[in-house]
C-alpha positions as CSV (number, residue, x, y, z in Angstrom):
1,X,-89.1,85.4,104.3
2,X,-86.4,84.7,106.9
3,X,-85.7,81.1,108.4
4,X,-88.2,80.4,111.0
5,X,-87.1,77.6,113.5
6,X,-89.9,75.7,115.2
7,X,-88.6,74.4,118.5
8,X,-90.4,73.0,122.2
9,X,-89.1,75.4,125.4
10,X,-90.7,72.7,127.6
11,X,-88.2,70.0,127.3
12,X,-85.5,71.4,129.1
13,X,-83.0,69.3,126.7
14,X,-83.8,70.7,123.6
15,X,-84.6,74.8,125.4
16,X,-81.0,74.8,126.2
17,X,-80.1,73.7,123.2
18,X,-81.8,76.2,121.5
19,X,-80.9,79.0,123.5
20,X,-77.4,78.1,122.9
21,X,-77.6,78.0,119.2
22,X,-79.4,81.2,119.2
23,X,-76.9,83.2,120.7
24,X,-74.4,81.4,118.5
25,X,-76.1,83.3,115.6
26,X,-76.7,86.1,116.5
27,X,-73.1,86.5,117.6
28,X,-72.2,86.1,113.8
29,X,-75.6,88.9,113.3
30,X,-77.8,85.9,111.7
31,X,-81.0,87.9,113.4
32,X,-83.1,87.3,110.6
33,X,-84.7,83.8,112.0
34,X,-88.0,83.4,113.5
35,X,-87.2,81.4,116.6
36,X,-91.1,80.2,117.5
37,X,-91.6,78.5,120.7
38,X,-94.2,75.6,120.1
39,X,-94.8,75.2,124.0
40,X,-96.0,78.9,124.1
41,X,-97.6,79.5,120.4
42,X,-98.7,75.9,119.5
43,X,-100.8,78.0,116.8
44,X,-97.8,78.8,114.7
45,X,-97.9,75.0,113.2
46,X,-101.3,75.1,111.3
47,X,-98.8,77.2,108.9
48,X,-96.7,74.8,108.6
49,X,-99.2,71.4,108.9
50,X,-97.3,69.9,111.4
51,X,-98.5,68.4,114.5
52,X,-97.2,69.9,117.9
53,X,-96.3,66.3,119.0
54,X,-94.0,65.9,116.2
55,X,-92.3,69.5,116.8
56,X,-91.9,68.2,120.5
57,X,-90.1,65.5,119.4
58,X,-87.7,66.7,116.6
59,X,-86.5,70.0,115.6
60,X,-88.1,71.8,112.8
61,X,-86.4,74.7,110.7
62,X,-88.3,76.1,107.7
63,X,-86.1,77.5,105.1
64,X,-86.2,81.0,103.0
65,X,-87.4,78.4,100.5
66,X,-90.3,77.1,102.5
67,X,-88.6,73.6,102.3
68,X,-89.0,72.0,106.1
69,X,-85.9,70.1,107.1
70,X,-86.3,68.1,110.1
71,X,-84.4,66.8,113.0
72,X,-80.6,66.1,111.8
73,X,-81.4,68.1,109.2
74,X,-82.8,70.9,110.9
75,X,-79.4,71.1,112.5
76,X,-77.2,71.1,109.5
77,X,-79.5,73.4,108.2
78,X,-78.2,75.9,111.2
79,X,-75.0,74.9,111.3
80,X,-74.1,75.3,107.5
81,X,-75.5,79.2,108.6
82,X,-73.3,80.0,111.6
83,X,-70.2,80.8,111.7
84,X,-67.5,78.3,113.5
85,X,-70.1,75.5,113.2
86,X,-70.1,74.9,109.2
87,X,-67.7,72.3,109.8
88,X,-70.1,70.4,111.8
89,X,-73.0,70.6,108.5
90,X,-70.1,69.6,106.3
91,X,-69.3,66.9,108.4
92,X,-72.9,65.6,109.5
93,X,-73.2,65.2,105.6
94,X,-70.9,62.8,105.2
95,X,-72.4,59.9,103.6
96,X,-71.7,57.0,106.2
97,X,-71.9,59.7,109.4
98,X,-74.9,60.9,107.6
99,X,-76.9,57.6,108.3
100,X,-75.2,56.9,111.5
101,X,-76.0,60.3,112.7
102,X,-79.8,60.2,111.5
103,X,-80.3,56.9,113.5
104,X,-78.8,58.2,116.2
105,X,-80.5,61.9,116.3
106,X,-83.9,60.1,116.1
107,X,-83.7,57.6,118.5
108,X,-82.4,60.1,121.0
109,X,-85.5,62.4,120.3
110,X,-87.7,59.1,120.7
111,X,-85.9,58.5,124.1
112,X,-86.2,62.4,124.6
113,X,-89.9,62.9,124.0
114,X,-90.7,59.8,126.2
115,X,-88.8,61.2,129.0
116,X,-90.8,64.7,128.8
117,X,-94.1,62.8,128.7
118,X,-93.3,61.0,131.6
119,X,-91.8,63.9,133.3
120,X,-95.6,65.7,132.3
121,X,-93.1,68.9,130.9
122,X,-96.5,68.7,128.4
């Protein structure tokens, strides 16, 4: 089962993004992820029992595992995958960033997610 990574192509914040890390890895020939848009298959979450509110708020990449990691995590969970950005999953693990970084990635997304409701991008 390859990664699948469940992301919102109607914020235009977190498309670009995406579309960035996307051809990141499949420059290094990671082409075995699922990239599913949420905006045009919001039916792709009953699988995973998420709400498509909470997938336009934070990124959500499901492991080979099944295991969800969300938001920061989500992100390291690329990263550690793709060539030249491992550093930046090493990195976002340290202990004290770690936290930091957490706080940081989820108020952003808070701030995001407002933004894109009051924009009506939804």
């Amino acid at each position: 089962m390859p990664n699948k990574v469940y992301y919102n192509s109607a914020c235009p914040i977190c498309n670009a993004g995406i579309t960035d890390q996307r051809k990141r890895m499949e420059a290094c020939g990671l082409n075995n992820i699922r990239w599913i848009d949420v905006h045009t298959n919001p039916e792709a979450l009953t699988k995973i029992d998420v709400s498509l509110d909470q997938v336009r708020e934070k990124l959500y990449v499901e492991n080979t595992n099944g295991q969800l990691n969300v938001g920061l995590d989500a992100f390291i969970c690329l990263w550690s995958q793709t060539r030249g950005q491992r550093w930046l999953a090493k990195f976002f693990q340290l202990p004290i960033l770690n936290q930091f970084s957490r706080w940081t990635y989820n108020s952003f997304a808070k701030l995001l997610y407002r933004w894109n409701c009051s924009k009506k991008h939804w």
